[in-house]
N, C-alpha and C positions, 0 to 999 in steps of 0.2 A: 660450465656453470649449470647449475641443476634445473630443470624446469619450472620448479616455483620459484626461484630465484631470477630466472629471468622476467618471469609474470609478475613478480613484486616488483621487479625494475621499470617494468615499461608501465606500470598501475603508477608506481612514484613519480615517473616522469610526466603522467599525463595530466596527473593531476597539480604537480605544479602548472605546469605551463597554461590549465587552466583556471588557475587563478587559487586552485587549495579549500574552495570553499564544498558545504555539500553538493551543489550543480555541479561542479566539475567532479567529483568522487562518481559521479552517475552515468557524467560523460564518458569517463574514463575507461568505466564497464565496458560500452559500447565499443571502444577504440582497441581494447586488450584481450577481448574475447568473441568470439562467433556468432558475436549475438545482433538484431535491426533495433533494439530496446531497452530500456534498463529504467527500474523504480526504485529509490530507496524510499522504504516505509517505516515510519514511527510508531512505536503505540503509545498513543496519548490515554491520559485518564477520561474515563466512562464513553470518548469518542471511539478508543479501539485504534486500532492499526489504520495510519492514512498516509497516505503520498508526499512526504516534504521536496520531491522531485522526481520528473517523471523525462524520459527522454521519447518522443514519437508518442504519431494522434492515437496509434491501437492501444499501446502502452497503456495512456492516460485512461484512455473509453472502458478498456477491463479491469483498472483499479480504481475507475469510479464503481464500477457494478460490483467488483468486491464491499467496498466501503459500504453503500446502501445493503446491500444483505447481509454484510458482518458474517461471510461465508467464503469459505474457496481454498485455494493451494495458502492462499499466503498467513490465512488466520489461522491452518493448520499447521504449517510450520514456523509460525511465531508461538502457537501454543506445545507444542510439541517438541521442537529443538532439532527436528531431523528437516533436510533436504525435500522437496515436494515435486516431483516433474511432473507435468503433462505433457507430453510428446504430441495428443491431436487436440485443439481445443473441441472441436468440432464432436469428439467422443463422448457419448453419455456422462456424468459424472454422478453416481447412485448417491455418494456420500455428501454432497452439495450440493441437493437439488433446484435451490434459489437461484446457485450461481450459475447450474448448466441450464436453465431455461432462460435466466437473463441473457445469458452467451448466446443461445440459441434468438433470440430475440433481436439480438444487435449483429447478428449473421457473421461474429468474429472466427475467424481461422487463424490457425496457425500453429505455434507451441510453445511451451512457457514453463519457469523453473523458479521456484519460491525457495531459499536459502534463507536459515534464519541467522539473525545480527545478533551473538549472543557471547557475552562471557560470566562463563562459571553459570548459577542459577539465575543470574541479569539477563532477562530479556529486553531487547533496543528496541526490534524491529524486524524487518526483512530486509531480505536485498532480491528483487523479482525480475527475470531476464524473461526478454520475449525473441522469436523469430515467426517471421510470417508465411513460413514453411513448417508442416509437420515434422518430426524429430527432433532435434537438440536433447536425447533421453542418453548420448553416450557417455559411457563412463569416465572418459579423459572430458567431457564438456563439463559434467557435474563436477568434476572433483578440480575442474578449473574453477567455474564458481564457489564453489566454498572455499578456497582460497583467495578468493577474491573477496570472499562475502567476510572474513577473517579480518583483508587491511581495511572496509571499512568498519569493521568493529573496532580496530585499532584507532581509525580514526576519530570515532564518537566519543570514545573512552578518553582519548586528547583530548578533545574538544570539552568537555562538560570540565575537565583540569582548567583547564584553561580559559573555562567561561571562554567562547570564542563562538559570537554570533551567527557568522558566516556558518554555523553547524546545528545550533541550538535553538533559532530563531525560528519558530514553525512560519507556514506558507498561509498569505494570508487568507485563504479558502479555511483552511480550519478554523482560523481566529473566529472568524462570521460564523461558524456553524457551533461554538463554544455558544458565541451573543446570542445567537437565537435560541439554542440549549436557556439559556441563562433563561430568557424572556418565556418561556415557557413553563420552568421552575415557576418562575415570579406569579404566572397568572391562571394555573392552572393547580400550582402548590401540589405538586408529584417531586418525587427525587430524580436524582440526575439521569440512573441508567431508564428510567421511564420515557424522560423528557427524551434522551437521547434515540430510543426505537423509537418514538411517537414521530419524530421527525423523517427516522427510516422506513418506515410506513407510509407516512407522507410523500416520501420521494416515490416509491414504491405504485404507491395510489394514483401516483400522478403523470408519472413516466419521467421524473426529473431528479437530477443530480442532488446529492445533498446539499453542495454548493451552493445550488439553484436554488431548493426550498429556503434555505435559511436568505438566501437575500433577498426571495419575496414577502419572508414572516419581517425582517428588520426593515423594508422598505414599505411595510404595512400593503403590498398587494397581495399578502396572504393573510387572512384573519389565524389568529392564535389559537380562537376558539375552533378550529380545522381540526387542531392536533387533539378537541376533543374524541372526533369520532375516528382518529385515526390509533386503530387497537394497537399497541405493541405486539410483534409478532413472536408466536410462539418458539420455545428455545429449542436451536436443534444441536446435535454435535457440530464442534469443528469441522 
């Protein structure tokens, strides 16, 4: 049996047995390749690429700090359509400089591999593998994830046929950061992609998760009027 034959067998199996939904497509990662980590990432309208499941606490901690600066491997390779390694996290990063000082900031190590979720010119998302060790940059690892990162394209692509929850249904972290987006629009009367950096700035300003902010704007221990003086940041490349 050929080796992506077998990697599609033990990715099918894992993922039945836990359960066929996106958490398990995630877990599945973790179980069928060399990896301590795995995220599958969405991109929503005007939110951008976000986590609808994360496996492990580093996992989660670097794809909140992507999210908040809408920078790094994985917005490059959602925009882009190629493969993204970083073999040291711990290495400068010239081309994402938000992301390598927030990294530097949160004293993350380790190494990490951005695959995009993509068929034809549809872009899904990502698919983000971590290990907490430098390397994971060889050639048999990569070219195992993008076949990995293929049946969960396969899978999304089912899923949205099939209307089928268990794949479609964002996490409710986004949903709150959508409402407070909203409540923003509402009271400051800016457009979406405004509201939405205004709030990434906020996080930014404050040292907290988008999450975070948005459930202190909708539980009113954030005033709204915050996101006045918080500038949207200026655009940089992917």
């Amino acid at each position: 049996m050929a080796q992506n034959d077998q990697l599609t067998e033990r990715f099918s199996s894992a993922l039945r047995l836990g359960g066929g939904d996106i958490s398990a497509a995630c877990q599945a990662c973790v179980q069928v390749l060399p990896v301590h980590g795995a995220a599958i990432l969405i991109g929503e309208r005007h939110l951008g690429l976000w986590p609808w499941s994360v496996t492990g606490v580093a996992a989660a901690r670097i794809e909140g700090l992507q999210a908040v600066v809408a920078a790094g491997p994985a917005v490059y390779a959602f925009a882009t359509g190629v493969p993204v390694p970083l073999p040291d996290l711990t290495t400068p990063c010239p081309r994402w400089p938000e992301f390598a000082a927030a990294m530097s900031r949160e004293s993350l190590t380790g190494a990490m591999v951005s695959v995009p979720l993509r068929l034809g010119l549809a872009r899904l998302g990502t698919l983000d593998l971590f290990d907490p060790d430098p390397g994971m940059a060889a050639p048999p690892t990569i070219a195992a994830a993008v076949r990995i990162a293929e049946l969960v394209t396969a899978q999304l692509v089912s899923a949205q046929s099939a209307r089928s929850p268990g794949w479609l249904t964002p996490p409710p972290d986004s949903v709150l950061i959508h409402q407070a987006a909203g409540m923003v629009i509402a009271h400051l009367h800016v457009g979406a992609p405004e509201a939405y950096a205004r709030l990434r700035s906020l996080a930014v300003g404050q040292g907290l998760s988008l999450s975070e902010v948005a459930e202190r704007i909708i539980g009113r221990r954030l005033p709204i009027a915050a996101a006045l003086d918080a500038h949207p940041p200026k655009t940089h490349g992917n």
